[in-house]
N, C-alpha and C positions, 0 to 999 in steps of 0.2 A: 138885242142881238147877242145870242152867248156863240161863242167862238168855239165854232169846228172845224177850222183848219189848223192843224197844229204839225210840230216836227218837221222833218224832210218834206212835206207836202208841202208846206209854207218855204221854205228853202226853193222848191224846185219851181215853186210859181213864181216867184219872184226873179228865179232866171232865169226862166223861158219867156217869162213879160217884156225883162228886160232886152233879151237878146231880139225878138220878135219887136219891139219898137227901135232898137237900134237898126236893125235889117230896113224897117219901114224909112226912117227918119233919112238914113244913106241910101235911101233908091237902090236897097237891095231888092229882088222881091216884088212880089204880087202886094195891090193893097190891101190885104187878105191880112197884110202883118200889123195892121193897126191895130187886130184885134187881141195884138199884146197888153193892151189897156187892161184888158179882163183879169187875166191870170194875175196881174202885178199889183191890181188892186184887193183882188181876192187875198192876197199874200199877205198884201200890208196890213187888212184890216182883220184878220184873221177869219172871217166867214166868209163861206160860201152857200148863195142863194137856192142852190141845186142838193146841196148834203141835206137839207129836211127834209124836200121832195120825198128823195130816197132813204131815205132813214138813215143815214150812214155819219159818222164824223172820225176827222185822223187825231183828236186830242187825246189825250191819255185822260182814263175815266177815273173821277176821285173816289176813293173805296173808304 
């Protein structure tokens, strides 16, 4: 797995993960918010299974 989630993208998955399983875990919220698991794991591990799909990655490319 090489890592294409880098920068701010990785920052912002990781606090929407977060926020979204705190919502879920306080019975804020629909249980819609579980699926904070996703973003927060995307985050940690720096890939995302969707960026090859689409060809796309937020890492800075080595020149």
């Amino acid at each position: 797995m090489k890592s294409n989630v880098g920068g701010i993208d990785k920052v912002a998955r990781i606090v929407v993960g977060v926020v979204l399983l705190g919502c879920a875990f306080a019975g804020i919220g629909a249980p819609w918010t579980y699926v904070g698991i996703v973003p927060l794991a995307t985050g940690l591990l720096g890939w995302c299974p969707l960026y090859p799909v689409l060809g796309c990655s937020t890492c800075k490319k080595d020149e």
